[in-house]
DOSE-411679 format. One record per residue (C-alpha): y, x, z; residue in three letters. Coordinates in nm, 3 decimals, decimal comma, always signed. Layout:
N
<<Y; X; Z>; "ALA">
...
//
This chain:
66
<<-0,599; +1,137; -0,258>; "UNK">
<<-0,236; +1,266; -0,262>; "UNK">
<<-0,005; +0,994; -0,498>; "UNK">
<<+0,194; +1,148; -0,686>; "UNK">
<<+0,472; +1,134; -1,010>; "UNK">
<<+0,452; +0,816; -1,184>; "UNK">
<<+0,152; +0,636; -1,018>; "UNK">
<<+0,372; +0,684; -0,705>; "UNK">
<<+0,655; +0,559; -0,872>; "UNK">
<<+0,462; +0,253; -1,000>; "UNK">
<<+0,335; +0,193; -0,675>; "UNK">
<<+0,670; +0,195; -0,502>; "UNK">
<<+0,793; -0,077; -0,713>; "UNK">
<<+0,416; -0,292; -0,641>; "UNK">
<<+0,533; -0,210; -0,308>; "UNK">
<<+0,920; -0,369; -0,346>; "UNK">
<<+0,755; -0,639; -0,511>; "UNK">
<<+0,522; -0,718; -0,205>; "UNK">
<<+0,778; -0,674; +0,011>; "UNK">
<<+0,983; -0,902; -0,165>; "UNK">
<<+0,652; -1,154; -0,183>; "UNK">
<<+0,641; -1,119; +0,234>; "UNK">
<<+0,965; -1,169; +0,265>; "UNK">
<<+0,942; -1,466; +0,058>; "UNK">
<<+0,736; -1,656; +0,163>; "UNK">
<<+0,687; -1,560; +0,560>; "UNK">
<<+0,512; -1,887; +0,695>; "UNK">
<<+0,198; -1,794; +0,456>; "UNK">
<<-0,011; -1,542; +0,576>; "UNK">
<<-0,226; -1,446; +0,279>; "UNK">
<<+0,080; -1,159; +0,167>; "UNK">
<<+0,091; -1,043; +0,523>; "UNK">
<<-0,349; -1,010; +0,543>; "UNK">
<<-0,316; -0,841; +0,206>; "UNK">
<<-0,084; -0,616; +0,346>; "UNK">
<<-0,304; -0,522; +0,644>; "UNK">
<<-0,598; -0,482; +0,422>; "UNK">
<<-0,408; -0,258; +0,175>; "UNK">
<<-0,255; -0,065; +0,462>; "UNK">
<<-0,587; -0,016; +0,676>; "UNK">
<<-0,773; +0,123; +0,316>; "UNK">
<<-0,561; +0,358; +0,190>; "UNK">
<<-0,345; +0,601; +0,413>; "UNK">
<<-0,125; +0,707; +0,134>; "UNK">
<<-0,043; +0,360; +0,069>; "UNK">
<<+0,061; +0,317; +0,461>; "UNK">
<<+0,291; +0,619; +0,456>; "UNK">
<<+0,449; +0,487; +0,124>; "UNK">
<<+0,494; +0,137; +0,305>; "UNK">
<<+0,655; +0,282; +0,609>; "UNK">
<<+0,893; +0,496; +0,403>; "UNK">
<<+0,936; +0,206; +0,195>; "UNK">
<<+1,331; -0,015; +0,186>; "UNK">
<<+1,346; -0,326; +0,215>; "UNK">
<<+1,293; -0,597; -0,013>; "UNK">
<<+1,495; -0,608; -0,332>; "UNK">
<<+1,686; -0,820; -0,428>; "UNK">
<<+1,785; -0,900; -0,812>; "UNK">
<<+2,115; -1,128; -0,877>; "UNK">
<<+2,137; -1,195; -1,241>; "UNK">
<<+2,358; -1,348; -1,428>; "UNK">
<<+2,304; -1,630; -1,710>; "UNK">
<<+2,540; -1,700; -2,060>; "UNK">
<<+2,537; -2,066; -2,200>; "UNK">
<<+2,599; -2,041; -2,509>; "UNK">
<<+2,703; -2,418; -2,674>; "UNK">
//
């Protein structure tokens, strides 16, 4: 199955996000096995990880309002 328009959009950002989770968190390994498992089942879903950037990261800003 070829992934295309906004499924592969929507995926891309899943994929940031588990990136991101990986990243995160890289002393558990339940991410990194869910990873593999993902990877090993689909190959469209390897070739988006491998073309994939690196994790995102979001600085926000927050307003107190008194």
């Amino acid at each position: 199955m070829i992934i295309g328009g906004p499924l592969r959009s929507g995926l891309s950002t899943s994929l940031v996000d588990l990136r991101a989770t990986v990243a995160r968190y890289p002393h558990d390994p339940r991410p990194r096995r869910l990873v593999g498992d993902l990877r090993s089942a689909s190959p469209d879903l390897e070739k988006l990880w491998n073309t994939a950037t690196g994790p995102a990261i979001v600085l926000g800003t927050q307003t107190l309002v008194e």
